[in-house]
N, C-alpha and C positions, 0 to 999 in steps of 0.2 A: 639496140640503138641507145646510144649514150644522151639522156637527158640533162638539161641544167636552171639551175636555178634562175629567176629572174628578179634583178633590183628595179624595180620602177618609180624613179623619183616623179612626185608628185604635188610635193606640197608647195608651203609658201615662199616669197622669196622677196626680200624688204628692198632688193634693188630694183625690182623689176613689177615692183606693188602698182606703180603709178599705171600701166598699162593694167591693169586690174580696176584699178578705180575708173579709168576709161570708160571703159566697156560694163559696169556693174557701177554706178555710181551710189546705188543704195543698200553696197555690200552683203547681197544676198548671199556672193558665193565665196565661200574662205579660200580660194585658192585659182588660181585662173584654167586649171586642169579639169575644175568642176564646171567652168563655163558652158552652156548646151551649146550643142552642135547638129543638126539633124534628129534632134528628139531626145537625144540622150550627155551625159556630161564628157568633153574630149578624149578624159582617161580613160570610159567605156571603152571609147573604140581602140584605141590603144590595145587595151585589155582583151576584147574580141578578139583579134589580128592575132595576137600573142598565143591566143588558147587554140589558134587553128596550128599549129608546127607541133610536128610530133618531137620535137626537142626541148622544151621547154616542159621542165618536172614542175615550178608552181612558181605565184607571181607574188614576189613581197613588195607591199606598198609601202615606198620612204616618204613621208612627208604630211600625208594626213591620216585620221582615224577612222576607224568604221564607224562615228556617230557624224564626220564631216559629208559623209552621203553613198547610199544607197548601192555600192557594186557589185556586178556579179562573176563569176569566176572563180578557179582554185585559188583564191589569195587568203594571206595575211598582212595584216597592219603591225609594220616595225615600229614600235616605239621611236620616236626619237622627236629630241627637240625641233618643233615646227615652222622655227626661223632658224636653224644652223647653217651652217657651211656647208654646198657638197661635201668636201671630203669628213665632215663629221659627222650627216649621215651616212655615210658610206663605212664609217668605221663601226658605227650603232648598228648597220646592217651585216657586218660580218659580226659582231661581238653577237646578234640576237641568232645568230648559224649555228656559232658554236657553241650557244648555251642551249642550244637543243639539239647539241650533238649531231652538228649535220655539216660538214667538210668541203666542200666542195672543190675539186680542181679548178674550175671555170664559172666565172660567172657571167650574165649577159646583164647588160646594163643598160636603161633604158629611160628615154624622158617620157614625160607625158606630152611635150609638144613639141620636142626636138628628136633629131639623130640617136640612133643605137648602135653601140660598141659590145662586142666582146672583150673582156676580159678574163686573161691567162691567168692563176694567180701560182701559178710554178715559179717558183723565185731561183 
């Protein structure tokens, strides 16, 4: 069975800050993916979900760091600037692929509190 990588944006987002400050008025949590939900931060469960499909080879996290809190799971944390653009993490997350030598035909692409897309990247 053919596995694939998974992008999981996550991090901050300066248009969408003000619904952060909302709900966190004393900015405890740097990003609103880390908001709790049922005990744990939302991209947990994301992450949960994720790790149950026998499809899914491992989970890189776009957006925040391993020191922004506590996750568990096959993941890694992509570097990338943590106010960018979708598509410049997304670019930071293919450039961190293939500096570790790792290709992938397909990617799966995923928010921490939105919809998930497949992506082809057969050009």
């Amino acid at each position: 069975m053919e596995q694939f990588p998974v992008f999981l944006f996550a991090g901050r987002d300066e248009i969408r800050r003000d619904l952060l400050v909302f709900h966190d008025p004393n900015e405890k949590y740097k990003a609103k993916s880390l908001l709790p939900f049922l005990g744990k931060p939302l991209v947990q469960w994301v992450i949960d979900i994720l790790e149950e499909s026998a499809y899914i080879d491992k989970i890189y996290i776009l957006g925040l760091d391993e020191s922004d809190a506590d996750l568990n799971g096959n993941l890694e944390f992509v570097p990338v600037r943590s106010r960018g653009t979708l598509y410049s993490k997304y670019k930071a997350g293919l450039k961190y692929l293939r500096d570790k030598n790792i290709h992938p035909d397909n990617i799966i692409i995923t928010f921490a509190i939105f919809k998930s897309r497949f992506h082809s990247l057969n050009y």
